[in-house]
C-alpha positions as CSV (number, residue, x, y, z in Angstrom):
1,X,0.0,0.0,0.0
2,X,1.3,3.4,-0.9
3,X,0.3,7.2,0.0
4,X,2.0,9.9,-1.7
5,X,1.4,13.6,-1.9
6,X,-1.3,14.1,-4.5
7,X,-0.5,15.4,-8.2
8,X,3.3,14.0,-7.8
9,X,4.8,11.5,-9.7
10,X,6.2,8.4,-7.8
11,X,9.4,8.4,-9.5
12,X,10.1,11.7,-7.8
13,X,9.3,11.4,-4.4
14,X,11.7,9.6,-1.7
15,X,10.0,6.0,-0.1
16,X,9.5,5.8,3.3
17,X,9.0,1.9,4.3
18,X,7.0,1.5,7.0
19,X,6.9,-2.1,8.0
20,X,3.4,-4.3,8.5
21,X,4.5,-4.6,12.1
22,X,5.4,-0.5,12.9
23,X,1.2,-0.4,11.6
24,X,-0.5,-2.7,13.2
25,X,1.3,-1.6,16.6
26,X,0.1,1.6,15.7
27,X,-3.4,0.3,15.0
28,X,-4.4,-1.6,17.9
29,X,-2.9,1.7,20.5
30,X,-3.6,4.4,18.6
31,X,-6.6,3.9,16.5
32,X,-8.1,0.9,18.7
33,X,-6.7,2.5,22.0
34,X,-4.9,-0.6,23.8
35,X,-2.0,-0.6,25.7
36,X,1.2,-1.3,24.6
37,X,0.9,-4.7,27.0
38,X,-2.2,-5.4,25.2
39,X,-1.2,-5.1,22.0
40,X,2.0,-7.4,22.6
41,X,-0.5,-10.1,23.6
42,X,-2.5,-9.2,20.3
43,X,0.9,-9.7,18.6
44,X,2.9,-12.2,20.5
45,X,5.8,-9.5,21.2
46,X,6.9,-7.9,24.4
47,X,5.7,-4.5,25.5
48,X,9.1,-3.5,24.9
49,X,9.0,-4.0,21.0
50,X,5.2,-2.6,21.0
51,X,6.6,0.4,22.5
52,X,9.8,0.3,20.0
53,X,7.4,-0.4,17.3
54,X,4.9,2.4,18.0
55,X,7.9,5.0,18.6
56,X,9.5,3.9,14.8
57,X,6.1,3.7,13.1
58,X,5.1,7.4,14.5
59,X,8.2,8.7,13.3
60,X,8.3,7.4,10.1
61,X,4.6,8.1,9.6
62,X,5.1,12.1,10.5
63,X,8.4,12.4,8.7
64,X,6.7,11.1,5.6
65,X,3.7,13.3,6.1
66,X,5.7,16.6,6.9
67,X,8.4,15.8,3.8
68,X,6.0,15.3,1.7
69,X,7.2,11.7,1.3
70,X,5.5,8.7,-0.3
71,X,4.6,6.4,2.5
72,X,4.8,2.5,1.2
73,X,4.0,0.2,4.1
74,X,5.3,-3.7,3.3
């Protein structure tokens, strides 16, 4: 899945990879509002690598967003 800025040609805007696991930790604390502890369980990972997870994901995900970036999550 990719998000780019509109009216922008792929070839030339820089990727930014956000990784399937970086989202869903995202998804289940941001959007779905669980705790990091319950969105290990959800996962099978530690709190510890929700929370490293989250952190990574956010920053990619604003970095992209303020660059004007295209956003390709894998």
């Amino acid at each position: 899945m990719i998000f780019k800025p509109a009216a922008m040609p792929m070839k030339d805007l820089e990727q930014v990879v956000l990784y399937h696991d970086e989202a869903e930790a995202m998804l289940l604390c941001d959007e779905r509002g669980l705790t990091q502890e319950e969105a290990g369980l959800k996962m099978g990972v530690s709190r510890g690598t929700v929370q490293r997870l989250v952190a990574s994901g956010r920053k990619k995900l604003i970095g992209a967003i303020f660059a004007g970036h295209a956003l390709v999550i894998e």
